[in-house]
N, C-alpha and C positions, 0 to 999 in steps of 0.2 A: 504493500500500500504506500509505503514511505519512498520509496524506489518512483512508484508513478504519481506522486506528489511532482518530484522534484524535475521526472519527465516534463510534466504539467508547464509546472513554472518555466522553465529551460526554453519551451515553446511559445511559452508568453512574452517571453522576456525583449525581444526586438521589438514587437508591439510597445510593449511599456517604455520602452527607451524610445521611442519613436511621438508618443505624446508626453512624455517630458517635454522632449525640445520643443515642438509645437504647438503645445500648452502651457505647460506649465513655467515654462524658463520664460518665453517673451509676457504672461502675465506679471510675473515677477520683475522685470526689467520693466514695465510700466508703472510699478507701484512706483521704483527705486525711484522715475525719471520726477515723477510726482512731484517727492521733495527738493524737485532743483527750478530752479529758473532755466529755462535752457534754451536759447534761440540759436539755431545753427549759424544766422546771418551776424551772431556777435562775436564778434575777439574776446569779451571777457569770459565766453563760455558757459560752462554750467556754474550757478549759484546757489548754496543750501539753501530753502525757504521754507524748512520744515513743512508744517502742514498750513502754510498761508496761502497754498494754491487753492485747497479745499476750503477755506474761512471764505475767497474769494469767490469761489463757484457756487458757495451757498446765498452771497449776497450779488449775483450776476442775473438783471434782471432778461434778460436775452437768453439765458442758458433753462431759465426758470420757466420762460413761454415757451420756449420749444419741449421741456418736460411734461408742463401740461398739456401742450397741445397734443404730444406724441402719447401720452396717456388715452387719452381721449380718442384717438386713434386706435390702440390696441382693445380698449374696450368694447366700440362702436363691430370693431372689426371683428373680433372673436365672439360677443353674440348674436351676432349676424351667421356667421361662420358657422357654429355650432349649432344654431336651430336650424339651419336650410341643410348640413351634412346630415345631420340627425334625421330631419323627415326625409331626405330621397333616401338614404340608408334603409331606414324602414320599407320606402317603395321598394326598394330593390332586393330585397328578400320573398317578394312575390314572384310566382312566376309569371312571365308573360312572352309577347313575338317581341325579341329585340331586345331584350335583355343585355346581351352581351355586347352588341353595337352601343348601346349607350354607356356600360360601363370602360368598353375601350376609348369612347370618347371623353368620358371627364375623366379620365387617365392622361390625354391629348396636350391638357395646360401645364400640369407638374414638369413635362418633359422639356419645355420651352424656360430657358436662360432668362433671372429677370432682367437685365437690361433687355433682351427679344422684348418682354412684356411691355416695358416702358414704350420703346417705339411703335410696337402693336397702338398702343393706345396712343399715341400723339400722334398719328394716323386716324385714329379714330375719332379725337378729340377737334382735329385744325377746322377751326371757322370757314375753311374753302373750301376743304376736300372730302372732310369728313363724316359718317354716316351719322352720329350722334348727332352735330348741329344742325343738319340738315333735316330731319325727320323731328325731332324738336321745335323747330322753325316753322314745319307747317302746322304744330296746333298750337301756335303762337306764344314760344317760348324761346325767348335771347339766349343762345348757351356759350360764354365764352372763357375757359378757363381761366386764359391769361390775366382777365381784368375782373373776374368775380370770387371771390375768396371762398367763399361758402361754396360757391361750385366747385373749385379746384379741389377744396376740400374732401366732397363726398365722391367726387371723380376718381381720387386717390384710394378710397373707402371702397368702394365699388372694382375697382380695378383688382385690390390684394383678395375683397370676395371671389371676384371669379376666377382671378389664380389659384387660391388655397382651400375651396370650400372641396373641390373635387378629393384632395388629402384627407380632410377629414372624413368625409361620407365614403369613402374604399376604406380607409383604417376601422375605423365604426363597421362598415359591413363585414369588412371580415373578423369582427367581434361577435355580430351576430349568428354569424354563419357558423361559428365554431362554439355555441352554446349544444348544451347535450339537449334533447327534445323533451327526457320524461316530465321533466317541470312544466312543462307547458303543457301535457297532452294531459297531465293529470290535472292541471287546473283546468280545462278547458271539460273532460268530465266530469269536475265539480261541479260546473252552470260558472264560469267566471267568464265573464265577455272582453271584446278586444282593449279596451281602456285597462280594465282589474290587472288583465295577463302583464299589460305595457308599465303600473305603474308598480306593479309588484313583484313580476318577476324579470321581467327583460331591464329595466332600471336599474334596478342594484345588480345585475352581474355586470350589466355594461357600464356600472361607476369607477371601476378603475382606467377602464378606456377612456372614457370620457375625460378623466383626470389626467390622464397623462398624453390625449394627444391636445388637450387644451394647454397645457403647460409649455407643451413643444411650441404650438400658436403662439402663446403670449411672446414668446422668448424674439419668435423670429418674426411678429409686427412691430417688438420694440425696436430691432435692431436695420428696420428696412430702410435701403437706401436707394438703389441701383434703379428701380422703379419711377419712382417718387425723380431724384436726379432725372432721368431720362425726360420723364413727364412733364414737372412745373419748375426741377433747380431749385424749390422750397418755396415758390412765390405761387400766386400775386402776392409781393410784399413778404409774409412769415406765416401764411395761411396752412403753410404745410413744410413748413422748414421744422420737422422732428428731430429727434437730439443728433441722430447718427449724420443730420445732413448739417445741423450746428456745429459740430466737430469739425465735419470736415472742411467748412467754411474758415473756420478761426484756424484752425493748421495752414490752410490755404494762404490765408492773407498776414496770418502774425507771424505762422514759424514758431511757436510757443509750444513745443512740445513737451514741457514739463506743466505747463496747464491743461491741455487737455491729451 
């Protein structure tokens, strides 16, 4: 047993050295950079400023709106996400003609790079070209991202749903799909109808899935950027400038890499 432990590890071990370096080393190399001043365009170099980078990022009223906004974002986004994966999921444990055509299709957007996504939609988006403004326009609705905040806003919202909702509702089905049937056949010989079945017994076995492919959600609406950049660059104005696109601004223009 002790023999095939160490097999084990032995086999692991490349792997684990493998997320050190690109993991765990460059997080730690971002802590260190924290405590410095550090602009690459200076001769003086790096300066200690212990944790005054952080004193300042808490009273940085720019770092502060793009938190909430980006907040606000990952919320908007992820129960949107989770109740439309959830019901087609559901749909698609019926049988029906086409089953498989549909699910090879919201398969279709996962495969697609988001910067692909980003231009997808600024195609879809342009005041000239576009299918959005045009079909909008005829039941007399102005749609123009660039100059309406709240549109660009839910443009951006609308965009990460129809990228991501397809991940959820395949992750969720095949939660379903891999429940054992007696729970259900024997509530359904009780006299429990489709509601009882859904909130009693399909619910709680699907609560760890739930949990954990929302958690993956949250993680990757907080951190979207490649999209959002393609799409509006954060504007009109700070409409949709979320933290990871406020980052990369202030690196862009200050070179402050011990600030953010």
């Amino acid at each position: 047993m002790r023999a095939f432990q160490y097999k084990a590890w032995g086999l692991l071990t490349p792997t684990l050295v493998i997320l050190i370096f690109i993991g765990l080393l460059p997080f730690f190399y971002v802590i260190y950079l924290s405590l410095f001043k550090y602009n690459i365009w200076s001769a003086i170099g790096m300066v200690f400023t212990g944790v005054d980078n952080f004193r300042k990022l808490m009273f940085d009223s720019d770092f502060m709106y793009s938190l909430g906004t980006g907040l606000t974002f990952v919320a908007i986004t992820c129960v949107l996400q989770m109740f439309l994966g959830l019901a087609i999921a559901l749909l698609l444990t019926n049988e029906f003609v086409g089953k498989g055509v549909i699910r090879t299709i919201l398969a279709l957007p996962l495969a697609i790079a988001p910067i692909t996504i980003g231009s997808i939609w600024v195609l879809m988006t342009n005041p000239d070209i576009g299918p959005l403004p045009y079909i909008l326009h005829k039941i007399g609705i102005s749609y123009n991202i660039g100059v309406n905040a709240n549109q660009a806003f839910f443009t951006v919202v609308l965009m990460d749903v129809w990228h991501w909702t397809p991940f959820i509702t395949l992750t969720l089905l095949a939660g379903l799909t891999s429940f054992p049937r007696e729970p259900f056949e024997a509530a359904i010989v009780d006299g429990a109808n489709k509601w009882q079945v859904l909130r009693y017994i399909t619910f709680p076995l699907l609560t760890p899935v739930i949990l954990t492919v929302l958690f993956i959600r949250i993680m990757d609406a907080f951190r979207i950027f490649d999209e959002v950049w393609m799409l509006t660059s954060g504007g009109p104005g700070t409409a949709t400038r979320f933290v990871s696109i406020e980052v990369v601004r202030r690196i862009l223009v200050s070179t402050d890499y011990g600030y953010f």
